[in-house]
N, C-alpha and C positions, 0 to 999 in steps of 0.2 A: 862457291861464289853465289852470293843473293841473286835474287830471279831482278833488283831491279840493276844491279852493278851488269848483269848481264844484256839487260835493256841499255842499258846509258853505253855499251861497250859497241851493243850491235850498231847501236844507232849513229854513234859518233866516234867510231877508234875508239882505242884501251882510253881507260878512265884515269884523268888525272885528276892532283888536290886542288885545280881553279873549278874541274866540272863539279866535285864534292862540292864545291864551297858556292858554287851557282846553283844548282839542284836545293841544299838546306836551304838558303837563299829567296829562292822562287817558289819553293813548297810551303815554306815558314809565311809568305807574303811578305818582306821585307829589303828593306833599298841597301845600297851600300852602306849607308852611314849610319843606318839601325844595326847592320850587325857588328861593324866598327866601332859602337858604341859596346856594343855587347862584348867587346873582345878588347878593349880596352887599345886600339892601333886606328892609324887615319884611315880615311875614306880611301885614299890612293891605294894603300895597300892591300886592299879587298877588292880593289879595280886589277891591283896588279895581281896579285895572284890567281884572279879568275881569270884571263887572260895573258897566263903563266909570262908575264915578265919580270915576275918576280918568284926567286924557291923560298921556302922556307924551312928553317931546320926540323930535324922530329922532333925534337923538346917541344916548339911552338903546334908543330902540328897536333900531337896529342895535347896540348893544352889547349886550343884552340877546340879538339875533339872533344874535349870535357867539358868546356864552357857550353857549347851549342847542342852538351848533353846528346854527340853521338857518340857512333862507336868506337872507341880508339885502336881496337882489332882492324876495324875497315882501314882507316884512316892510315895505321902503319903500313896494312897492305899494300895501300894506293900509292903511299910516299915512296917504298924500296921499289916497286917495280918502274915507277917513275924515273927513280933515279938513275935505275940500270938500265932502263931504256936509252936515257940520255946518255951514258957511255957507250951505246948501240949492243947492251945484251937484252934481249928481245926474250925474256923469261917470266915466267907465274912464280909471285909466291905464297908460299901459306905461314902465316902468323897465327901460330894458339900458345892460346896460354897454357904452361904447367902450372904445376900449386905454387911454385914458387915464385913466379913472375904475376900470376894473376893475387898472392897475396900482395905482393909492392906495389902490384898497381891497385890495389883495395887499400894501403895504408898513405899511399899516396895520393889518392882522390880522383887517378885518373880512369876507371873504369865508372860507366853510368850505373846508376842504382841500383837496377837489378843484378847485374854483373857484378855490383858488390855484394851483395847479399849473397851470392853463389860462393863468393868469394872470402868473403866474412865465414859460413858454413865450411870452405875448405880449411881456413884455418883451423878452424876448431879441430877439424878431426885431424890436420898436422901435427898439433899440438900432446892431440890426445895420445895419438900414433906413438909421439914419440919420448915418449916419458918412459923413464927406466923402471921398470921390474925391482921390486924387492925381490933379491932371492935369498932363501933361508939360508942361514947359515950352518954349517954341518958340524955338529957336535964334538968335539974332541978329548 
């Protein structure tokens, strides 16, 4: 867990997707209806979800996660444990990617720049990895 997910946990209970979305929000310097703009959704629903009266699906979340160019690893974190919270399982989880899920999310566009680029590089050596062998053929 990031030294600041651990800040925002100490300071306010476990971290949900309204406090992700206040925290970019107020670090960025921006109102509700700058980042509603930026996400293409009304003003209300950047009211509601920072003041969780509203969920959002994970599709939106890591789309959302893309546009305001965070982490979409964080952001899936925050969402499942949210969710299981809400069912009253009171659990941590951990979200990493393998080559496979961080290739789809590189062809996808949901991981931020750098993270493609790692990710872009994974490919290649999937690729490379997995390409057949000529084997000679045995004389007869």
């Amino acid at each position: 867990m990031s030294d600041a997910l651990k800040f925002l946990e100490k300071e306010n209970g476990p971290t949900t997707i309204g406090m992700l979305f206040r925290a970019y929000r107020t670090r960025n310097d921006l109102t509700q209806e700058q980042v509603a703009d930026m996400l293409g959704v009304g003003k209300n629903l950047i009211s509601d979800i920072e003041n969780e009266r509203k969920a959002i699906s994970i599709s939106k979340c890591l789309e959302f996660a893309k546009k305001m160019g965070e982490s979409a690893i964080v952001f899936a974190k925050i969402w499942f444990e949210q969710c299981l919270r809400n069912e009253k399982l009171n659990v941590t989880v951990e979200v990493r990617p393998n080559h496979f899920s961080s290739v789809s999310m590189y062809k996808s566009g949901i991981l931020p720049s750098t993270q493609r680029i790692a990710a872009k590089k994974a490919t290649k050596k999937i690729s490379l990895s997995t390409r057949k062998k000529a084997h000679p053929r045995k004389a007869s």
